[in-house]
C-alpha positions in Angstrom: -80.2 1.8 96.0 -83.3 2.4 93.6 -86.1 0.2 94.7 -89.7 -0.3 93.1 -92.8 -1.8 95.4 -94.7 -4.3 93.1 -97.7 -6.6 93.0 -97.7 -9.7 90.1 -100.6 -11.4 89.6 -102.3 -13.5 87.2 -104.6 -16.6 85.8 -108.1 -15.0 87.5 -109.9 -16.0 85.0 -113.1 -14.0 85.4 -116.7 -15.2 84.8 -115.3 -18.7 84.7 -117.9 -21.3 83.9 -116.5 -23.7 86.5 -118.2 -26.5 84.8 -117.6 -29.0 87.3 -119.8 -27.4 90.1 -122.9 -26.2 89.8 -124.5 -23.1 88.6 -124.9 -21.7 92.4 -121.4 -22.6 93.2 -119.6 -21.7 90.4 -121.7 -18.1 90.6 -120.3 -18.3 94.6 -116.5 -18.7 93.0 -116.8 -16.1 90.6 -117.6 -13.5 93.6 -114.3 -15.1 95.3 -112.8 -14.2 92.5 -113.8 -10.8 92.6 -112.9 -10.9 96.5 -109.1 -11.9 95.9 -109.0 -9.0 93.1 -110.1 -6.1 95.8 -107.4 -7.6 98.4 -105.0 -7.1 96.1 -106.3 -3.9 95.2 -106.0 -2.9 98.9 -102.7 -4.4 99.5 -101.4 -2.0 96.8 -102.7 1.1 98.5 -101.7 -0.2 102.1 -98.0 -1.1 100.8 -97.7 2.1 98.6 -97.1 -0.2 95.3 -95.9 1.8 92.4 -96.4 -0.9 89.8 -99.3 -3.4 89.3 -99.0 -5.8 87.0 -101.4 -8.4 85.7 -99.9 -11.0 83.2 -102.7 -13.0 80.9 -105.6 -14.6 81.4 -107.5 -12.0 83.7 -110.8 -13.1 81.6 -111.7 -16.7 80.8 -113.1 -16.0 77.2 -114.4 -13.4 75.1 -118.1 -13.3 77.2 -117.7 -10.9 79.8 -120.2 -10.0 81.8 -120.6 -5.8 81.8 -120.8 -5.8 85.5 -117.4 -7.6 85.8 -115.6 -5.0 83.5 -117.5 -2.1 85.8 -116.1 -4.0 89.0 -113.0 -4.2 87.8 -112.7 0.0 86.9 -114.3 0.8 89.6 -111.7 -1.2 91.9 -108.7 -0.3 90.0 -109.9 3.5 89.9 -109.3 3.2 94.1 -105.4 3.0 93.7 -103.8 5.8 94.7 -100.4 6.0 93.1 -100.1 2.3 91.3 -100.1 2.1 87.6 -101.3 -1.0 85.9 -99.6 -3.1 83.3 -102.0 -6.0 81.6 -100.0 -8.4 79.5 -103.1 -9.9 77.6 -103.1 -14.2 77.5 -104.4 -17.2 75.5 -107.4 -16.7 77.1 -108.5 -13.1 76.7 -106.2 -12.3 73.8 -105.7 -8.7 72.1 -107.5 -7.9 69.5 -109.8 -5.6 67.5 -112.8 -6.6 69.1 -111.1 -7.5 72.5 -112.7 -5.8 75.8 -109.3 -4.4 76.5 -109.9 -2.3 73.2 -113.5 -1.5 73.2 -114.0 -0.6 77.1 -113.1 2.4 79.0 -110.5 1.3 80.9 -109.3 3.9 83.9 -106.2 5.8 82.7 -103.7 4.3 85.3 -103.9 1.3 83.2 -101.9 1.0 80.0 -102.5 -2.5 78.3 -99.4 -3.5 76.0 -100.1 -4.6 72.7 -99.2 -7.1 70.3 -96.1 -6.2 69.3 -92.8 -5.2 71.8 -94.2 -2.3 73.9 -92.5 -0.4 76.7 -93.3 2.4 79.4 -90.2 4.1 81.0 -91.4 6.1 84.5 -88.8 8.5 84.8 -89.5 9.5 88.2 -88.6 5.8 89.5 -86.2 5.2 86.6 -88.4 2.0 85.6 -88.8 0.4 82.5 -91.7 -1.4 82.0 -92.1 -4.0 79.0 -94.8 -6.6 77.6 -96.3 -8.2 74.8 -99.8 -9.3 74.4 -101.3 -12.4 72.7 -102.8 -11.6 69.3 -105.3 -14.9 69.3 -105.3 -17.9 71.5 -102.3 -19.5 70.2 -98.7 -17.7 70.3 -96.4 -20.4 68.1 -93.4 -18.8 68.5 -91.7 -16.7 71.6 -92.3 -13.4 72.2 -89.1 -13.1 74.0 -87.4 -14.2 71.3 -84.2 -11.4 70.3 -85.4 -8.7 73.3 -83.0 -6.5 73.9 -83.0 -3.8 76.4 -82.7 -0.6 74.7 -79.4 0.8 75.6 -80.2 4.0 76.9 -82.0 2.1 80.0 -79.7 0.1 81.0 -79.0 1.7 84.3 -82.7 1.5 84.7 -84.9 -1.1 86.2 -86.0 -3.2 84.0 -89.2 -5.8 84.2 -91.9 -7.2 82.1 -94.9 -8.9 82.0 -95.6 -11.8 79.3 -97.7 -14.5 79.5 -96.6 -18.0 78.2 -95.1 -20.9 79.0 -91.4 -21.4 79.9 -90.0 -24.6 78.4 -87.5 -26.8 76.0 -90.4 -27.7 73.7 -90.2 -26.3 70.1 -94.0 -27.6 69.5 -95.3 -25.3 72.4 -98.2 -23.0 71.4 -98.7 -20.6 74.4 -95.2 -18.3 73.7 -93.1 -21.3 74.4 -90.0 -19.4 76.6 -86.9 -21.0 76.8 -84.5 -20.6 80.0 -81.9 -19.2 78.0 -83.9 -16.7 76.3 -84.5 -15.2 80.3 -80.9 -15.0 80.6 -79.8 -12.9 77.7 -83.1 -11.3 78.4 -80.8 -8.6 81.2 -84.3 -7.9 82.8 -84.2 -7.7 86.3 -87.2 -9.4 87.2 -89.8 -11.5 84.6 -93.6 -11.6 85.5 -95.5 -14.6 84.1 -98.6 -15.6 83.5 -100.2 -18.9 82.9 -99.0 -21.7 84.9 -101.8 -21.6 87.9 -99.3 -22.7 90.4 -96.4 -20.1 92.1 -93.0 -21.5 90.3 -91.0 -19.8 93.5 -88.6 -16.8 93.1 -86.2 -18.6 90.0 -83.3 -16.7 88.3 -81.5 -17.5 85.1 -78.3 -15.5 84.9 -78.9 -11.7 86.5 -82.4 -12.2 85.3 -85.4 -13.0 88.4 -88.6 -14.4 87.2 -91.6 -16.3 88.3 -95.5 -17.2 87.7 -97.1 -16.2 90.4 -99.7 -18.9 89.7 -103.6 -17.8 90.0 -105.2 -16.1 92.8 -107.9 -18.6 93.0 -108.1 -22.0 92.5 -110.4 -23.4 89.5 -110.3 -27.1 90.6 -109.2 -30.1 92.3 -106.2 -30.3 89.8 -105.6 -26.9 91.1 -105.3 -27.4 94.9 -103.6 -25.7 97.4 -102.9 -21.9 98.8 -103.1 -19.9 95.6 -101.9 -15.8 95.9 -99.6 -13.7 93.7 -95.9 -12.3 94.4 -95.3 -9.0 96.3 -92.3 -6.8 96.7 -89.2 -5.1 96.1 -87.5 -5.0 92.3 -84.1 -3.2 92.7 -81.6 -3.1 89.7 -79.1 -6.0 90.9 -81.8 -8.0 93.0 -85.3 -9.2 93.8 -87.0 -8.9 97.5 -90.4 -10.9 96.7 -92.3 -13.5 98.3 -95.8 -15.2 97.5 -98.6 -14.2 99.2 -101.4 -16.5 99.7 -104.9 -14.6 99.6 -107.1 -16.8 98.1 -111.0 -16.9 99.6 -110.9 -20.8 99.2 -108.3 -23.6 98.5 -109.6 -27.2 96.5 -108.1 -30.2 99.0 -107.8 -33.7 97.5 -107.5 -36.1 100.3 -107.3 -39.8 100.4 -108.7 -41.8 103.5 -107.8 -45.3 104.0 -111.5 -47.3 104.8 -110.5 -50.6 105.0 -111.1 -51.4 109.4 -114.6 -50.1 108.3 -117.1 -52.9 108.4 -119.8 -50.1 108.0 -121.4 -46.8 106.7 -120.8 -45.1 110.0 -117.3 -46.1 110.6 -116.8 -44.4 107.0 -117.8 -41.5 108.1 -116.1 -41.2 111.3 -113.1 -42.0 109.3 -113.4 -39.2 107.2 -114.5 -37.0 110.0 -111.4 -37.6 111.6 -108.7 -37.6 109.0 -110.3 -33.9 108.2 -110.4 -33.3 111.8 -107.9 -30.1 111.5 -108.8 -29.2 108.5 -111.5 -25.8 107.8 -113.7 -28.2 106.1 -116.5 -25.4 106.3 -114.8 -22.4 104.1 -112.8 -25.2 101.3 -113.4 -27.3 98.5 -112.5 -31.2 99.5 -112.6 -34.4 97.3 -112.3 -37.5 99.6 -110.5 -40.7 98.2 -111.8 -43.5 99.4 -108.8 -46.4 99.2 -107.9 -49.6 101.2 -109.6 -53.2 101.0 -113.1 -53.7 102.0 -115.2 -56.5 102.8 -117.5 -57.2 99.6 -120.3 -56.8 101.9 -120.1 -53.5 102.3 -121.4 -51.2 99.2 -119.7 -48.0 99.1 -123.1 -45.3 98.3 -120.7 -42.2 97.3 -124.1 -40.2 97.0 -125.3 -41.1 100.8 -122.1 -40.6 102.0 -121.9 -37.0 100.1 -125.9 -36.5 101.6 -124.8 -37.4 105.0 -121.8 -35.2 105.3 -122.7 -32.0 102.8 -123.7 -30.1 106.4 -120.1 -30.4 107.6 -118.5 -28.8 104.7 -118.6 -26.1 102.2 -118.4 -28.7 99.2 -117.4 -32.4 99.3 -116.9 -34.7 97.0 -116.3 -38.2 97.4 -114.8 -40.9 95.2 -114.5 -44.5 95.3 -111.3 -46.1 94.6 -111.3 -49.3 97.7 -111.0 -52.7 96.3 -112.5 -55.7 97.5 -111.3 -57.4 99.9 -111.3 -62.0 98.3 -111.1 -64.7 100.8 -110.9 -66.9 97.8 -111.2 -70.3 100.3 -114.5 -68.7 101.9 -115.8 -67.9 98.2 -115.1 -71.5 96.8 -116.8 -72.9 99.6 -119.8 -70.8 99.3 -122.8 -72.5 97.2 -125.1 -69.3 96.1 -125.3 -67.0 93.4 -122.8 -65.2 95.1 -120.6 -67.8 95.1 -120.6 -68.4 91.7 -119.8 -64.9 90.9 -116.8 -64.5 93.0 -115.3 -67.7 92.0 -116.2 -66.5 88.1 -114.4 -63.1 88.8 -112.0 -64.5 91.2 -110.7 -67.1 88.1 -110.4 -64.0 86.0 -108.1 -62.0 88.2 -105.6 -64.4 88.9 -104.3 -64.1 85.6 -105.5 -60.5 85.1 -103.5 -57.7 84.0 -103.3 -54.8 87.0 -104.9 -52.6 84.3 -107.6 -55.2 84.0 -107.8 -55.8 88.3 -109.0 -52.6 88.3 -111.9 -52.9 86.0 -112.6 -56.6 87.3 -112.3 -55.3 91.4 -115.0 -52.8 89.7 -117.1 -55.2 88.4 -117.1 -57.1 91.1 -118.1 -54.3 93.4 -121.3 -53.5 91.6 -122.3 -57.4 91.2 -122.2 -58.6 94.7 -124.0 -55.2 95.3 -126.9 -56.6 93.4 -126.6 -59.8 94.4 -127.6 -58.4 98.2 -130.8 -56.8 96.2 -129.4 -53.2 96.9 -130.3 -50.9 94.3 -127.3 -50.1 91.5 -126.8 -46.5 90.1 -124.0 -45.6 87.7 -123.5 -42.4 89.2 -122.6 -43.9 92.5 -119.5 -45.1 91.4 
């Protein structure tokens, strides 16, 4: 039985801005980036992969740096017997002034353009087919009335396409519906731009999948991120994901509310993250439970007093206080008056408005202890 070795990737997103780190970081994340791309590149040559193919979104925007584009050819120009299919995306669309026109890209690679384009390899009796995106908005689907030209049918037969698989007509990424996969007759589907792996799906005798990004671009991005690796034969798929990412973003909740104190806070942390690799990932801590009003939560200490235990940490508040109303009633202070105040208020308060109230309340009794109150603590 004919089979093909492939690699699918896509979603790197090259010279990302990664405005919610700073510039050091986000410089650190790029180089990841460019780390993931060279493992991949190696796997290929290791595994003998005959097709390479790279759906969307492999740049971020149209400001590329010159030394990316040189990495990139002088990485690719290492595979031995791969070819390399680029299915351009939403974000780095095709078009006259696009890098994938103006650059000298090595001669393994063929980049599809904007209309139905296909590459048969004889000597593997492969078909290879993809679209690219003209600007950053596709309206209508790409996939729309394919048809496998007859004389390939016996062929295997696979493209790469970036967009967005779904029952919406209003979509403007190449909205895909399921049932355009199935009368599609390809035997596998590579897709870009969804940055999590979907899993191996099928839709009639048609295989497809997002392989999801290689790297992860932020804490609504967490987890192992990779691409999909394999066999394509003509009535089957052998493909699995492959995690390879440098780092993965963690969101982690930790429930504070035994602490009495900064240290126990820390220890709690500590230990939920105990068997985690806290020193190679990225990790946002939840704070949640009830606390005693006594106790300030200083996000920015806490982040200061751990930053030497981990790559990257961030920390965010989300405990609520913890009212003894009987205690508060009885207490004649300043204090007092501002519990009972706020206390009077949440009894009839909406739960949108408990939040903002617990909030409130929070940052008051913090002032009220003569602690010092910054906005960017909480």
């Amino acid at each position: 039985m004919n089979r093909i070795k492939i690699i699918h990737a896509a979603d790197f997103h090259f010279d990302s801005p990664f405005k919610e780190l700073s510039s050091s970081y986000g410089e650190k994340r790029n180089e990841d980036i460019k780390k993931s791309f060279k493992k991949i590149i190696d796997l290929a040559n290791e595994e003998c992969v005959q097709i390479l193919l790279l759906c969307g979104d492999i740049f971020d925007n149209s400001s590329i740096k010159k030394s990316t584009l040189e990495f990139l050819k002088s990485e690719i120009e290492t595979l031995k017997d791969t070819k390399v299919f680029i299915a351009a995306g939403n974000h780095d669309p095709l078009s006259e002034k696009s890098f994938y026109k103006v650059f000298n890209w090595p001669k393994n690679v063929f980049i599809f353009s904007n209309e139905l384009e296909y590459v048969v390899l004889e000597e593997i009796k492969t078909v290879v087919y993809g679209y690219s995106f003209s600007s950053n908005y596709e309206n209508t689907s790409l996939l729309k009335n394919f048809n496998i030209p007859s004389i390939y049918k016996e062929y295997i037969n696979i493209m790469a396409l970036h967009g967005e698989v779904t029952t919406s007509t209003g979509n403007e990424y190449n909205p895909i519906t399921i049932q355009e996969i199935g009368k599609s007759n390809l035997n596998y589907l590579a897709l870009g731009h969804r940055h999590g792996f979907s899993g191996i799906r099928k839709e009639d005798d048609t295989f497809y999948a997002y392989s999801g990004c290689p790297e992860g671009r932020g804490f609504d991005e967490t987890g192992e991120k990779g691409i999909v690796v394999g066999e394509v034969y003509k009535d089957g798929v052998n493909l699995k994901f492959l995690p390879l990412c440098e780092r993965t973003y963690n969101s982690i909740e930790v429930d504070i509310s035994n602490c009495t104190n900064q240290e126990q806070v820390i220890n709690s942390i500590l230990l939920s993250l105990k068997d985690e690799d806290t020193n190679r990932n990225f990790y946002k801590v939840i704070l949640s439970g009830y606390i005693n009003g006594e106790m300030p939560i200083k996000v920015k200490t806490l982040e200061y007093r751990l930053k030497d235990k981990f790559y990257y940490i961030k920390i965010k508040d989300e405990t609520r206080v913890n009212l003894d109303i009987d205690i508060i009633k009885k207490e004649n202070s300043l204090r007092g008056i501002y519990y009972r105040k706020v206390a009077e208020r949440l009894l009839d308060a909406t739960e949108e408005e408990k939040t903002y109230l617990e909030e409130a309340l929070k940052i008051g009794l913090e002032a009220l202890m003569e602690e010092e109150v910054k906005g960017n603590d909480y």
